[in-house]
C-alpha positions in Angstrom: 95.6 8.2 152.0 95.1 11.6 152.4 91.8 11.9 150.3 90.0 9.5 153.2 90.9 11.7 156.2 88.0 13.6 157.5 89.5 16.0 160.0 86.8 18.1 160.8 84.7 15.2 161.2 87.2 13.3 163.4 87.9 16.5 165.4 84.2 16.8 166.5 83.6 12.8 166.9 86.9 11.3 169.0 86.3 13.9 171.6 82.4 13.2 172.0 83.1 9.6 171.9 86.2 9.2 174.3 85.1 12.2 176.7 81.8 11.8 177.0 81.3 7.7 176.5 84.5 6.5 178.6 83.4 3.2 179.2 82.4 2.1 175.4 85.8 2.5 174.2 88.1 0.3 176.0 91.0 0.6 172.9 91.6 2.0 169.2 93.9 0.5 166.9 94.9 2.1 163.7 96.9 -0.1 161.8 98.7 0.4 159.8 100.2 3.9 160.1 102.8 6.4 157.8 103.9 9.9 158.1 100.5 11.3 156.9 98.5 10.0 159.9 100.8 11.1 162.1 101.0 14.7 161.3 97.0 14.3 161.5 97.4 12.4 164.8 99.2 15.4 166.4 96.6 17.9 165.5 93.8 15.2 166.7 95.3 14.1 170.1 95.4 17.5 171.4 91.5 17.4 171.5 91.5 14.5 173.7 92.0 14.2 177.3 95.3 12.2 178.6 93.5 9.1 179.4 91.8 8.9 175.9 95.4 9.3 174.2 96.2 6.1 176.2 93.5 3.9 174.8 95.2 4.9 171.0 97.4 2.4 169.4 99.6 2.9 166.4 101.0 -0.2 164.8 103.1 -0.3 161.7 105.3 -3.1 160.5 104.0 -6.4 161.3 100.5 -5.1 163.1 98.8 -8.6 162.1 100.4 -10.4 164.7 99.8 -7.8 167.3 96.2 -7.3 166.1 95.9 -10.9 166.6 97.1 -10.6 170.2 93.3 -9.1 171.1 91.1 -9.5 168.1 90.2 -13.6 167.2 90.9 -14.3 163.1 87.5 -14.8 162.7 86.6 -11.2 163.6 89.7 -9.7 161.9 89.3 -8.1 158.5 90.6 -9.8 156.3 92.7 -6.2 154.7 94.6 -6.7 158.2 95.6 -10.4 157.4 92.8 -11.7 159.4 89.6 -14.1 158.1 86.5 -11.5 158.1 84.9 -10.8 154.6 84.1 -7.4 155.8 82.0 -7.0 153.0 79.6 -10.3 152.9 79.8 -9.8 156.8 77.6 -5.9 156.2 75.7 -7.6 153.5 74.7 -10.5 155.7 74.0 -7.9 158.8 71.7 -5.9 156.3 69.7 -8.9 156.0 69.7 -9.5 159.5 68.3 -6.4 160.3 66.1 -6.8 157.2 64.5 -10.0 159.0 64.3 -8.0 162.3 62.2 -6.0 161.0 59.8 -8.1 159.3 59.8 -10.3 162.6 58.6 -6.8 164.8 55.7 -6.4 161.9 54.4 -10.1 161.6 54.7 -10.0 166.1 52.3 -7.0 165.3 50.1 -9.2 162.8 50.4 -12.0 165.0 48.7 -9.5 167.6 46.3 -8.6 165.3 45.4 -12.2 164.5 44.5 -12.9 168.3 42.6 -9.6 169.3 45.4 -7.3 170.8 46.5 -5.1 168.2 45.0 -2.5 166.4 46.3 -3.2 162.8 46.0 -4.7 159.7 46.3 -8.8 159.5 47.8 -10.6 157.3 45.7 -12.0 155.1 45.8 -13.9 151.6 42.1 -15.0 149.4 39.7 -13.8 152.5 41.4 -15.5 155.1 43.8 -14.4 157.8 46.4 -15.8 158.6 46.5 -17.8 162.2 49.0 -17.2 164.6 51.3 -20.9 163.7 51.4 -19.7 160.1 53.0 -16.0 161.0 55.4 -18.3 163.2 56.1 -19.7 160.2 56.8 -17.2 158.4 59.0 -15.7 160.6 61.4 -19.0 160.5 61.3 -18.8 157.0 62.6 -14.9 157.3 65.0 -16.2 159.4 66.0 -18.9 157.3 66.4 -16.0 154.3 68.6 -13.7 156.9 70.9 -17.2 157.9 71.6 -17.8 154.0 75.7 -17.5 153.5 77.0 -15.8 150.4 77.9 -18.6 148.5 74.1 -20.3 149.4 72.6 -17.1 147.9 74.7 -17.3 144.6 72.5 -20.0 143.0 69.3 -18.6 144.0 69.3 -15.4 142.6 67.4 -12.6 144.3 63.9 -13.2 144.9 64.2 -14.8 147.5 65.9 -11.7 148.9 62.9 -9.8 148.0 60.1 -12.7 148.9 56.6 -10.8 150.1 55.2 -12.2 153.2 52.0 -12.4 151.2 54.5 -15.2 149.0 55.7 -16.8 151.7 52.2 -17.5 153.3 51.1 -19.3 150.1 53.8 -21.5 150.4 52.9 -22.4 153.9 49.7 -23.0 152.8 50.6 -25.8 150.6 53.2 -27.0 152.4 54.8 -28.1 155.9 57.4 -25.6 156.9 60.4 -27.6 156.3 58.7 -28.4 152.7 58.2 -25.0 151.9 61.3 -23.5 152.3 62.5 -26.0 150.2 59.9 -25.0 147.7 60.6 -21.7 148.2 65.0 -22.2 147.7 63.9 -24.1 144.3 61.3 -21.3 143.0 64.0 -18.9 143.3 66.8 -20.8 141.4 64.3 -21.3 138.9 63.6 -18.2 138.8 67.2 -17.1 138.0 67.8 -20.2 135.7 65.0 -18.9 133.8 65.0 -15.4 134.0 61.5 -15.0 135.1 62.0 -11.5 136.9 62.6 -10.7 132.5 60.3 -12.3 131.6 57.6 -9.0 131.1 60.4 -7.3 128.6 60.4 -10.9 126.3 58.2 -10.8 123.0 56.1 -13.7 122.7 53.3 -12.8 120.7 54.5 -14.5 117.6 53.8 -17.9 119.3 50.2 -17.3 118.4 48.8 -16.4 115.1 46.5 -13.2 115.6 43.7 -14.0 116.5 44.1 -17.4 117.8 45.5 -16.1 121.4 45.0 -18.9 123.9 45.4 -17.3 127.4 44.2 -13.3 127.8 42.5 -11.8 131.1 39.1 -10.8 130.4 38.9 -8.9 133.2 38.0 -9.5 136.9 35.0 -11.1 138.3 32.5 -10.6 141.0 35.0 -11.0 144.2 37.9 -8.6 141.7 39.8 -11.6 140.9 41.2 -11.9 136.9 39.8 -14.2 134.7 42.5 -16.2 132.9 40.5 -17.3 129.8 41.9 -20.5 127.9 40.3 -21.1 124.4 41.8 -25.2 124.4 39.5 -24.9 120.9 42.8 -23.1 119.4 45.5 -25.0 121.3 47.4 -27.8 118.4 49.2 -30.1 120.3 53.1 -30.1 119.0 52.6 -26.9 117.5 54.8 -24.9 120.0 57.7 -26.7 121.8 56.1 -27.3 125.5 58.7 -25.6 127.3 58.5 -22.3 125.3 55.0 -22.9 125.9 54.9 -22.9 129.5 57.1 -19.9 129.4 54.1 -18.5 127.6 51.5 -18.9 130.0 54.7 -18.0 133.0 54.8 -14.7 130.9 50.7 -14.5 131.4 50.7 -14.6 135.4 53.6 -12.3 135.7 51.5 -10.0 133.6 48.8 -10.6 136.1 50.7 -10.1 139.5 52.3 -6.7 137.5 48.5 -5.6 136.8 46.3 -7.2 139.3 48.9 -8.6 141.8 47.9 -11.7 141.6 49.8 -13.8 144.0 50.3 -10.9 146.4 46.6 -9.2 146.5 44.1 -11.3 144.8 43.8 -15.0 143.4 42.8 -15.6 139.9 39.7 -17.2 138.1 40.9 -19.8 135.2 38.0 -19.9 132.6 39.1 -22.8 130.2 36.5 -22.0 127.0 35.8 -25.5 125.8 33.6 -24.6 122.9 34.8 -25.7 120.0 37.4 -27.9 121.3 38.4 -31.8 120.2 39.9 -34.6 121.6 42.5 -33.3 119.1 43.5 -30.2 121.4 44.0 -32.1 124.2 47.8 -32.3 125.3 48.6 -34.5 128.2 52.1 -33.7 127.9 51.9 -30.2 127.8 50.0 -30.7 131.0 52.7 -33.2 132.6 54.7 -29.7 132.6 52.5 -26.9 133.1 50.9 -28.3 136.1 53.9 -29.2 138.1 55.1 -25.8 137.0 52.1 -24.0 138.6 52.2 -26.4 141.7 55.4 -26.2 142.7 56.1 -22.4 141.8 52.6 -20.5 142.3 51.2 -22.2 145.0 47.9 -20.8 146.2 47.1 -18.3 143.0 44.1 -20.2 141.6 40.8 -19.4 143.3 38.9 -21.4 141.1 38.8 -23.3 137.6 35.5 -23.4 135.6 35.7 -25.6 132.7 32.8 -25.4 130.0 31.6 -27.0 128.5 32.6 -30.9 129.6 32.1 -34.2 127.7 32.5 -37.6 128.3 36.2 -37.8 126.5 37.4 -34.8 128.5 35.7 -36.4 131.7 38.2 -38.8 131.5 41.2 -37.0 131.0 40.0 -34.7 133.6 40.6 -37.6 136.0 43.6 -38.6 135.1 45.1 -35.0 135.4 43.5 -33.9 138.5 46.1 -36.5 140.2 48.9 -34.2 139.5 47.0 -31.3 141.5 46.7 -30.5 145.0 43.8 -31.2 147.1 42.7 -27.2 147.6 43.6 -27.1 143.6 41.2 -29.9 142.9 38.3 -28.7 145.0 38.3 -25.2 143.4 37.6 -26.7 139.7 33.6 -26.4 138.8 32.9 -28.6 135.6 30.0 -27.6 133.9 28.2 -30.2 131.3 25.2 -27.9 130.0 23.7 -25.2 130.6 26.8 -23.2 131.8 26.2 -19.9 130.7 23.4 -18.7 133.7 25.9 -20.7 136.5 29.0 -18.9 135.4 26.5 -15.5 135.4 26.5 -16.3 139.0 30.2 -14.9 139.2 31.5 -13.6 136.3 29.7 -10.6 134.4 28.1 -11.0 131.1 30.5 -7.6 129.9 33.9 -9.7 130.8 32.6 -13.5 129.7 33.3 -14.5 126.1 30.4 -14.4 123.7 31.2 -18.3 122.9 30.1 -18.9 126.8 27.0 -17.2 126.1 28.2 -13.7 127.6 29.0 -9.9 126.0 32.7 -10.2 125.4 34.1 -10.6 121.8 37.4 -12.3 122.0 39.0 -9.4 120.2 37.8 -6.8 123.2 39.8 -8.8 125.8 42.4 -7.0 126.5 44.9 -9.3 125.3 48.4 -8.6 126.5 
């Protein structure tokens, strides 16, 4: 209609085009047409030279068929009775040039990585990245740019809004082809779950106050938080084990949103043993939570000190470490006796709990 006819705009941008650019307009079609357009097509065409009012063509009636005489269905909007989504088509070109973009910054890291460049590398827990694992990533950006519309529906949209940082701790715990899949099943759960919510849920009734079983402390010597887990507190059966894990979900989002853990720094879990029973173990809260972690925080755990150890918890301790990566398993420190001066070595005495011999009472801890 009338309302969508820029005149002054189209009086000062035809001519520049068509005059000044002859060779990267070969043809116009406006389709379709009514009296409106062509008063304003009268006023227009007498800025244009004769040969540019040649390369204009009106079409009214049936214009799909003539359309369709130069422009392919595949190409041809679909408002013109052709088979282009116009819409998904600029939402998929976005990400396109979304990828692009990230592909000319990890060609700089990559750079970087080998001595030519003079920026910052991409790095995740003190290491760099080498130059296969930012090929990598770029096929997985590539992979998130190819997605169609109806792929993306199910997944939600973090994996529109991955980090690189995310995507490297995929590939380090998995092959390329494996991590993408990871990566495609994160973010469904994600939406299934409504984990980019999760921060505005309140869950603090789950645990009577003063019985919290995961708060950060703090951060230790290398900056990383310390996840503290008092298993002395935990009751198996107590709290249904999904609504559980959602619990401890809702504690590492908390972290990433404070210390951006994930994206910045790893994470120190301190599992306070004192106290605890063979009655507070739960193997099948464990046959969720661990999976959980694996398979949707890859790479977030630095290290696991568990004190103090006994023969009973030796044994489970075996059995579970099966369900855990190789990296995972090689970052756990069990400590029998005498834990307090080896876990001095790394965390301060101001952010380890008073029941592991350090300065922290449990209610300064900056629960969440």
């Amino acid at each position: 209609g009338l309302k969508n006819q820029a005149l002054p705009l189209l009086r000062e941008l035809l001519p520049v085009i068509l005059n000044h650019y002859p060779y990267t307009v070969g043809a116009v079609y406006v389709a379709p047409v009514n009296a409106a357009f062509n008063i304003i097509w009268a006023v227009l065409r007498a800025f244009l030279d004769p040969a540019a009012q040649q390369r204009f063509q009106l079409m009214n009636g049936d214009y799909t068929a003539t359309l369709k005489e130069f422009v392919t269905p595949a190409l041809l909007p679909s408002s013109l009775g052709g088979q282009l989504d116009v819409s998904a088509w600029l939402a998929e070109s976005r990400a396109i040039q979304a990828a692009d973009a990230m592909l000319v910054e990890l060609e700089g890291q990559m750079q970087d990585e080998s001595g030519e460049g003079g920026g910052r590398s991409l790095s995740f827990a003190g290491k760099e990245a080498t130059e296969k694992e930012i090929v990598n990533i770029g096929t997985i950006r590539l992979s998130i740019a190819g997605l169609s519309t109806e792929e993306k529906k199910p997944l939600g949209p973090w994996i529109l809004n991955l980090d690189t940082v995310d995507i490297l701790r995929f590939l380090r715990s998995h092959p390329v082809e494996e991590a993408w899949e990871c990566i495609k099943r994160t973010s469904q759960w994600r939406k299934e779950e409504r984990i980019d919510d999760i921060l505005t849920e309140d869950l603090s009734k789950l645990m009577e106050e003063g019985k919290e079983e995961f708060f950060y402390s703090g951060v230790d010597n290398q900056g990383r938080p310390i996840l503290v887990y008092r298993s002395s507190m935990h009751v198996p059966g107590k709290i249904d084990v999904d609504l559980y894990v959602r619990y401890v979900v809702q504690r590492v989002e908390q972290g990433r949103a404070k210390y951006g853990l994930g994206k910045d720094v790893q994470c120190v879990v301190l599992v306070d043993r004192v106290g605890s029973t063979g009655s507070s173990q739960d193997p099948a809260l464990l046959r969720s939570l661990l999976p959980c972690f694996t398979t949707h925080f890859p790479g977030i755990i630095g290290n696991i000190y568990i004190a103090p150890i006994n023969t009973v918890f030796y044994f489970i301790w075996g059995l579970a470490s099966l369900l855990l990566d190789k990296d995972t398993r090689e970052s756990v420190r069990l400590f029998q006796s005498d834990y307090t001066p080896k876990l001095l070595e790394t965390i301060d005495s101001s952010v380890l709990p008073k029941s592991l011999g350090g300065d922290l009472a449990v209610p300064e801890s900056s629960i969440f």
